[in-house]
C-alpha positions in Angstrom: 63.9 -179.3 25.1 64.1 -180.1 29.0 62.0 -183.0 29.3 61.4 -184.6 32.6 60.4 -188.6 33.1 58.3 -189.5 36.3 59.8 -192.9 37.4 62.9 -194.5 36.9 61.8 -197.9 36.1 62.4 -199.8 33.2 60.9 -197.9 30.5 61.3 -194.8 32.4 65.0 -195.6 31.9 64.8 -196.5 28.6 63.1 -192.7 27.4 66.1 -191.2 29.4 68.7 -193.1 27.9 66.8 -191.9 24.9 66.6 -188.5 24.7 69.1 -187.7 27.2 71.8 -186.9 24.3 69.7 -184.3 22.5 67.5 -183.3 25.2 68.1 -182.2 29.1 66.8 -184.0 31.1 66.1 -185.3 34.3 64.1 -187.8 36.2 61.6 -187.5 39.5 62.0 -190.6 41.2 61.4 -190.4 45.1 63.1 -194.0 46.0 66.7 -192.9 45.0 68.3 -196.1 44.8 65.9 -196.6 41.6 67.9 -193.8 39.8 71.7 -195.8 40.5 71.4 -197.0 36.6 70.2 -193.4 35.0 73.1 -191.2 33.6 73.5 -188.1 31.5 70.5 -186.4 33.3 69.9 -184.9 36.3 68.4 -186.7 39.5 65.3 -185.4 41.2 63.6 -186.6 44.2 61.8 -183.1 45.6 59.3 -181.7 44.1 60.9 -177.7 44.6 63.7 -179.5 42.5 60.9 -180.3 39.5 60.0 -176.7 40.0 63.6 -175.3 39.6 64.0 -177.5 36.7 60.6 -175.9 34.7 60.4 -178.4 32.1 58.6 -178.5 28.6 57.5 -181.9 28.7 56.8 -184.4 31.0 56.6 -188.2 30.5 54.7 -189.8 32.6 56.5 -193.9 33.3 55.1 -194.6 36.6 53.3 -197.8 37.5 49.7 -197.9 35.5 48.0 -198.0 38.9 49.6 -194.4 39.5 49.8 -192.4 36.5 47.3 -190.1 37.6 48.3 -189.6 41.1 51.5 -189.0 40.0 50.4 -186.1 37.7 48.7 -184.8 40.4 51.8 -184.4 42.5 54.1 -182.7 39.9 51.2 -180.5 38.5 51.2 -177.2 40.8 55.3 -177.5 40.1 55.2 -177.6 36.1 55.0 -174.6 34.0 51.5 -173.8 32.7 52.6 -174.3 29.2 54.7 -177.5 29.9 52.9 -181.0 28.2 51.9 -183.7 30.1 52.4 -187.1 28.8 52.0 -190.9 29.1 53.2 -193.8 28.1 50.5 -196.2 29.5 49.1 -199.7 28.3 45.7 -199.2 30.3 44.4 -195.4 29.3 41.1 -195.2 32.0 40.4 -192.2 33.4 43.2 -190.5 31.3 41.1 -188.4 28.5 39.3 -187.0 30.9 42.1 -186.1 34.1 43.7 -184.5 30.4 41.0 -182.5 29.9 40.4 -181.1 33.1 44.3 -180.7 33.5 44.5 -177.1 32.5 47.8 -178.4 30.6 48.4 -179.3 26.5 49.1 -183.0 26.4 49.9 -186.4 24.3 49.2 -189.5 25.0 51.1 -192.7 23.2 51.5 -196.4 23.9 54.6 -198.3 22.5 53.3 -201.5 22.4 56.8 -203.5 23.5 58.1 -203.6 26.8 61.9 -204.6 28.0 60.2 -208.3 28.8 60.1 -209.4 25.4 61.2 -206.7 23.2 64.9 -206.0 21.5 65.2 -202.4 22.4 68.0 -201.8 20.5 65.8 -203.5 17.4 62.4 -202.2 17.4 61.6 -202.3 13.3 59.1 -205.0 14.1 57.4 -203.3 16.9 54.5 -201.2 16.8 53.6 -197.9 18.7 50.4 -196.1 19.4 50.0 -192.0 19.9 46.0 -190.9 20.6 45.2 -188.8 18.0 43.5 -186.7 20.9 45.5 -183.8 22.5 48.6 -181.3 21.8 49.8 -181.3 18.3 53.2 -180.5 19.4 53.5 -183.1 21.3 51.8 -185.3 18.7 54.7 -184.2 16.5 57.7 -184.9 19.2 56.3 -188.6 19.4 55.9 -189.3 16.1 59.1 -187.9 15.5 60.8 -189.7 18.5 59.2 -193.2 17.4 60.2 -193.0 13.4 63.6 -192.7 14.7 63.2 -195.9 16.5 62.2 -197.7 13.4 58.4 -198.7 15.0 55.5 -199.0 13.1 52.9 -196.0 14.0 49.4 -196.0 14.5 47.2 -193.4 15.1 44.2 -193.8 17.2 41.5 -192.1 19.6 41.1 -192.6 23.2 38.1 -195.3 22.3 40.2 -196.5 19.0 42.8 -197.5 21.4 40.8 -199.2 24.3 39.9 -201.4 21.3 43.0 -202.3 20.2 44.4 -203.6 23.7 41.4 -205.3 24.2 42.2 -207.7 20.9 45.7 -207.6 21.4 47.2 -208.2 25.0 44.1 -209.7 26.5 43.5 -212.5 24.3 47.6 -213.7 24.6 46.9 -212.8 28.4 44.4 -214.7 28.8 45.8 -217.6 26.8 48.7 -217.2 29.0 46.6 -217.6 32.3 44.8 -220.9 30.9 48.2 -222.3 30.6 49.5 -221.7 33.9 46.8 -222.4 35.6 46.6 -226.1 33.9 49.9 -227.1 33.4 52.5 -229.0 35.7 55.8 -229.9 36.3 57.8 -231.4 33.2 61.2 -233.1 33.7 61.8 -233.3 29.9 59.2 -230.4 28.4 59.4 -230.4 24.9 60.3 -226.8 22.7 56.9 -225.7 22.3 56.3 -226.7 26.4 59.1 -224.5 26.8 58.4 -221.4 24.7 55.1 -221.5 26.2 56.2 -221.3 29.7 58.7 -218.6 28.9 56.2 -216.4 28.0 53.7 -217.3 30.5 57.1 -216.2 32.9 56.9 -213.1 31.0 53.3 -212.1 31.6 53.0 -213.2 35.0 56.2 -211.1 36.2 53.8 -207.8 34.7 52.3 -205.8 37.6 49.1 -207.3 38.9 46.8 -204.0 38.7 48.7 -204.2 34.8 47.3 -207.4 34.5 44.0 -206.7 36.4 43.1 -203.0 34.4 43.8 -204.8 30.7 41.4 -207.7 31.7 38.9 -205.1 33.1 39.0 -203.2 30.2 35.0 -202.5 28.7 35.9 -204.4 25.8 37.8 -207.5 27.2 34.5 -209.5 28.0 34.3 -209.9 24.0 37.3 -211.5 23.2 37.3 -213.5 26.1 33.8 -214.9 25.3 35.5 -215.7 21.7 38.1 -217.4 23.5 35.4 -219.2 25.2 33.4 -220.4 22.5 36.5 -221.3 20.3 37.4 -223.6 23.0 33.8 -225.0 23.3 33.9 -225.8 19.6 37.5 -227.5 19.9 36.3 -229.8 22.3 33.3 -230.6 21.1 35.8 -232.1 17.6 38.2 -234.0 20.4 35.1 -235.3 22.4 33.5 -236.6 19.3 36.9 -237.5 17.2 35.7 -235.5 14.6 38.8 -235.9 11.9 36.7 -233.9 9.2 36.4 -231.4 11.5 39.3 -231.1 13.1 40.9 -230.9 9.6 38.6 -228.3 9.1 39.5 -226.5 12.3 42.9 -226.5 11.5 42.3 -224.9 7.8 40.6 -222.0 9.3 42.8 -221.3 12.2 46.1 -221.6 9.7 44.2 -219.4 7.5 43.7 -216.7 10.3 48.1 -216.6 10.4 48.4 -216.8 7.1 46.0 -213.8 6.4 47.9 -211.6 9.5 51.4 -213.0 8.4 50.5 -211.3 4.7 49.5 -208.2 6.0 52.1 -207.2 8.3 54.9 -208.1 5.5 
């Protein structure tokens, strides 16, 4: 299949160096010095050039904040048959620019980026693909990601929305709390430590990344539960509450527990 990846970023890399040995394929990417670390595909940075190339499939692995304009741009250059495609975190806007595209398309998230993630050992990893769209392209995905090892969910546009909600803005927002509180340690302990690594890890993420997850309809919800989980905590410090502290603790090492046995 020729397959052709809009942005030579990290994960745009990370496709190509992917399918580049049983696919052809080639990357758009107008700022060419992005492109010095792509290989074994070839390097695009006109638009006649996407044209001449007519590919099958594109994935989209631009910056969240342009996924859509990007589309836009290639469009009148892409075969009327080729799929469209995206990788993104943050899916606004996208079910319907899809469905007034004109094009068959896929959408998928693999939820793991290069920040934290072991690329080259994903079996713990999960990955999304919107159960919405081309089933071709549903099929290339699902095919793509077994290889990898990663644990596959299927979901709707709305299912989706959902599911980022829970899970990158309560850690995100955990993460925030942090940084904004903490300060300078000359001798931070492990946990200290592990803590500001990740909050490292978050904070080097794109701000409109950052700004689109949090603005997500169905963020307000978990934050509130964030909110009213840390109402409750200090209400059992204030108070020096031991019963209930000890209680606190049984339910919150209950909630691992419980997610610890179902992802085994």
């Amino acid at each position: 299949m020729k397959i052709l990846v809009l942005g030579a970023g990290k994960m745009g890399s990370f496709f190509l160096d992917l399918l580049s040995f049983d696919h052809e394929t080639a990357v758009y990417e107008k700022d060419a010095k992005r492109m010095r670390f792509t290989y074994n595909c070839q390097r695009l940075t006109t638009l006649d050039e996407v044209k001449e190339f007519s590919p099958e499939l594109v994935i989209n692995a631009v910056t969240v904040k342009y996924t859509i304009s990007a589309f836009k741009e290639v469009m009148p250059f892409l075969p009327k048959d080729c799929i469209i495609s995206d990788i993104s975190s943050v899916k606004t806007g996208l079910k319907d620019f899809y469905q007034q595209s004109g094009h068959p398309y896929v959408s998928t998230h693999p939820m793991f980026g290069p920040t934290f993630a072991n690329l080259q050992q994903l079996s713990e990893e999960n990955a999304i693909i919107i159960s919405e769209g081309d089933y071709m392209g549903r099929i290339f995905f699902k095919d793509l990601y077994q290889k990898l090892d990663l644990n596959i969910y299927e979901y709707t546009f709305e299912e989706h929305d959902r599911t980022v909600a829970y899970s990158l803005s309560i850690p995100f927002v955990s993460t925030f709390v942090f940084a904004a509180v903490m300060k300078h340690q000359d001798a931070p302990g492990t946990t200290f430590k592990r803590h500001m690594k990740i909050a490292k890890g978050v904070l080097n993420e794109d701000d409109y990344l950052l700004q689109e997850i949090l603005f997500n309809p169905y963020t307000n919800e978990q934050v509130e539960n964030i909110r009213n989980e840390l109402t409750a905590l200090l209400d059992i410090i204030d108070r020096k509450d031991a019963a209930g502290m000890k209680a606190y603790l049984t339910k919150i090492r209950d909630n691992v527990r419980k997610d610890i046995e179902i992802n085994r």
